[in-house]
C-alpha positions as CSV (number, residue, x, y, z in Angstrom):
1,X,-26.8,-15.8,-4.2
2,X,-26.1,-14.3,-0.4
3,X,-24.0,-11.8,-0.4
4,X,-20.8,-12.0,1.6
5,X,-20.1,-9.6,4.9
6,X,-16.9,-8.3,5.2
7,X,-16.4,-6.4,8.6
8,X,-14.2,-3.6,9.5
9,X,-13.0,-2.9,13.1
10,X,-10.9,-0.1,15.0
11,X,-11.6,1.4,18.8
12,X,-14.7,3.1,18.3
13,X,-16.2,2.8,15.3
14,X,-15.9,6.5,14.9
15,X,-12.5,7.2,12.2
16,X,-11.1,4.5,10.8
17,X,-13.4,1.4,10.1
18,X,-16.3,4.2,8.8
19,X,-13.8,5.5,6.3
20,X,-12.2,2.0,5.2
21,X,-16.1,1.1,5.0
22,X,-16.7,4.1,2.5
23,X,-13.7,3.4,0.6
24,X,-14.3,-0.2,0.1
25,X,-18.3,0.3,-0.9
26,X,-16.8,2.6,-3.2
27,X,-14.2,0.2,-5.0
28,X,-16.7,-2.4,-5.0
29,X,-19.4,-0.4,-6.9
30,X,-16.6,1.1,-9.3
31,X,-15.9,-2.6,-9.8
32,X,-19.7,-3.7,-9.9
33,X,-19.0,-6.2,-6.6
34,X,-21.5,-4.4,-4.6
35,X,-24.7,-6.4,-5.2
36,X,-22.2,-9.7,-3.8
37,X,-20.6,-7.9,-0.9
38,X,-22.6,-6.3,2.1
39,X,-19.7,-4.4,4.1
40,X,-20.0,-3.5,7.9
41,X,-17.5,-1.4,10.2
42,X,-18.1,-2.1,14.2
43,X,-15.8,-0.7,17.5
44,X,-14.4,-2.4,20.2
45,X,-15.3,-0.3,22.3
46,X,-18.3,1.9,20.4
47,X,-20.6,4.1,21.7
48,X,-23.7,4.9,19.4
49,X,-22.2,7.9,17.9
50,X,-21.7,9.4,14.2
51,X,-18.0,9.3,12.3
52,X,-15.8,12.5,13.5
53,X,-16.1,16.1,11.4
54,X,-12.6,15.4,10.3
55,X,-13.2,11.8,9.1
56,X,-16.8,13.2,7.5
57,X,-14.8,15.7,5.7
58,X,-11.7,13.8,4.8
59,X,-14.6,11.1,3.1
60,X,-16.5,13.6,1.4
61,X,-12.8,15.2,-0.5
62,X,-12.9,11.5,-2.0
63,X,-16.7,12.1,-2.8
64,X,-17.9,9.6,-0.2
65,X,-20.6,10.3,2.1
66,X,-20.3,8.7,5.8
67,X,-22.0,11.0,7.7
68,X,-25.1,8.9,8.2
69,X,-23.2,6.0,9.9
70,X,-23.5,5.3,13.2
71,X,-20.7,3.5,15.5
72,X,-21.9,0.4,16.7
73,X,-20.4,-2.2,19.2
74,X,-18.8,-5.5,17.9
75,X,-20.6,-8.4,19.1
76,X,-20.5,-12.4,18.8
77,X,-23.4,-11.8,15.8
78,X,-21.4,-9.7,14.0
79,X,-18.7,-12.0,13.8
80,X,-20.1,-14.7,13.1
81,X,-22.1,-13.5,9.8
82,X,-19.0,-12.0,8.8
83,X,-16.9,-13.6,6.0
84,X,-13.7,-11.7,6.6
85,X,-13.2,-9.3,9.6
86,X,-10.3,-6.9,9.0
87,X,-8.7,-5.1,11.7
88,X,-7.2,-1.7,11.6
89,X,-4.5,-2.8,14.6
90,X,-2.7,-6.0,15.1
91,X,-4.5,-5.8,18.7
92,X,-7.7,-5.3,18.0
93,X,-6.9,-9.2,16.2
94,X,-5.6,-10.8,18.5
95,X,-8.6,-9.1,21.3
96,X,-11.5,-10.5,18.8
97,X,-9.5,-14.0,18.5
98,X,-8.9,-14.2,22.4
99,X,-12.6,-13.7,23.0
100,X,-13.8,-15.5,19.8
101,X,-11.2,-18.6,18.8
102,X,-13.9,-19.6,16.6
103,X,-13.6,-17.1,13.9
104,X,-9.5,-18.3,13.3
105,X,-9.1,-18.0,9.9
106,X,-11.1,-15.1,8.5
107,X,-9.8,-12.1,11.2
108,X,-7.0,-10.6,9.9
109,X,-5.5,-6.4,10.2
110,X,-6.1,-4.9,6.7
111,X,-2.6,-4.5,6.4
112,X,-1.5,-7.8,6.4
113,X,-4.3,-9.0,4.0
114,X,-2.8,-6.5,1.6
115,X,0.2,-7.9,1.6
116,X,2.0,-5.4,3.7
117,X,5.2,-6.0,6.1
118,X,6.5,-5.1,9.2
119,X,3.7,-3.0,11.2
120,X,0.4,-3.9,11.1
121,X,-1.3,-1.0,12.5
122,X,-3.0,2.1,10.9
123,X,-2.7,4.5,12.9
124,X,-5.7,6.2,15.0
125,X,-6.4,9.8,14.1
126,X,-8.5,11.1,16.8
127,X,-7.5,13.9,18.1
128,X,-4.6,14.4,15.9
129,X,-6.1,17.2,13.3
130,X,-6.9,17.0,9.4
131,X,-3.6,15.7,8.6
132,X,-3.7,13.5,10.6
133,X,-7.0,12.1,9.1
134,X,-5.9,12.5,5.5
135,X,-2.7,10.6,6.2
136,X,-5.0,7.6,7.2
137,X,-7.3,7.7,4.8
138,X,-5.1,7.7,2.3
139,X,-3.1,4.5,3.9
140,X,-6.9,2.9,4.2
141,X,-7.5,3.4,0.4
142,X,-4.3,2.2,-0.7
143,X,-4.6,-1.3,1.7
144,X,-7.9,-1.5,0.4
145,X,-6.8,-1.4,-3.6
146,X,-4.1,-3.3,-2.7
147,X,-6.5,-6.5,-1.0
148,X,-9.6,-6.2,-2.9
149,X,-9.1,-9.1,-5.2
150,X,-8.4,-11.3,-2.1
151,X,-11.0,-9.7,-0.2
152,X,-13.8,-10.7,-3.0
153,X,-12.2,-14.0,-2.7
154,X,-11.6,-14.5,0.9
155,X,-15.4,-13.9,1.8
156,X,-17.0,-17.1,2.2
């Protein structure tokens, strides 16, 4: 059996995605899914680089290792292999289904695939100090929980 992509995207590919990436290969090992879900994280706007210290650090308190990531740009190929594309802001949905109509139906912000109400965007950290980080992480992990049967499901 292939295994299904599910794809994470934020600005850069630098905070957010690379932690909601390490959180969600985590739940899915802890829930022995891994071996039928490949997960990806991509930026908008990406540049080549490695996760932030603070977003390194904040991942390996939760005893996840992202430090060997490295941001890369969202692209038509990425989209299309991906099952389910989760956003970390309501605009970053609405930019990937302006420039790609095609993938209607399986972009959505995490948020609102976890059921959540009202605003649909997790913050960005950068720049904003450890807190700041922690606060998001915490926010990813908890969406994450929150939509993992659905996300299982909801990759074709």
């Amino acid at each position: 059996m292939p295994r299904k992509t599910v794809l994470l995207v934020c600005y850069g590919n630098i905070c957010r995605s690379p932690m909601a990436q390490g959180f969600l290969n985590m739940i899915l090992e802890r829930n022995d899914r891994g071996e039928e879900v490949k997960v990806l994280s991509a930026g908008l706007n990406a540049v080549g680089g490695t996760p932030t210290a603070e977003a390194i650090e904040t991942m390996r308190q939760e005893g996840i290792e992202i430090s060997g990531l490295i941001s890369r740009q969202l692209t038509k190929k990425l989209i299309e292999e991906a099952g389910l594309i989760l956003t970390m802001e309501k605009r970053y949905k609405d930019d990937i289904l302006s420039r790609h109509p095609e993938a209607k139906g399986k972009v959505f912000t995490l948020k609102e695939f976890a059921g959540e109400k009202g605003n649909m965007d997790i913050e960005d950290p950068y720049g904003k100090g450890m807190e700041a980080y922690k606060t998001c992480a915490m926010e990813i992990k908890l969406c994450l929980a929150n939509a993992f049967k659905r996300i299982v499901r909801g990759v074709s």
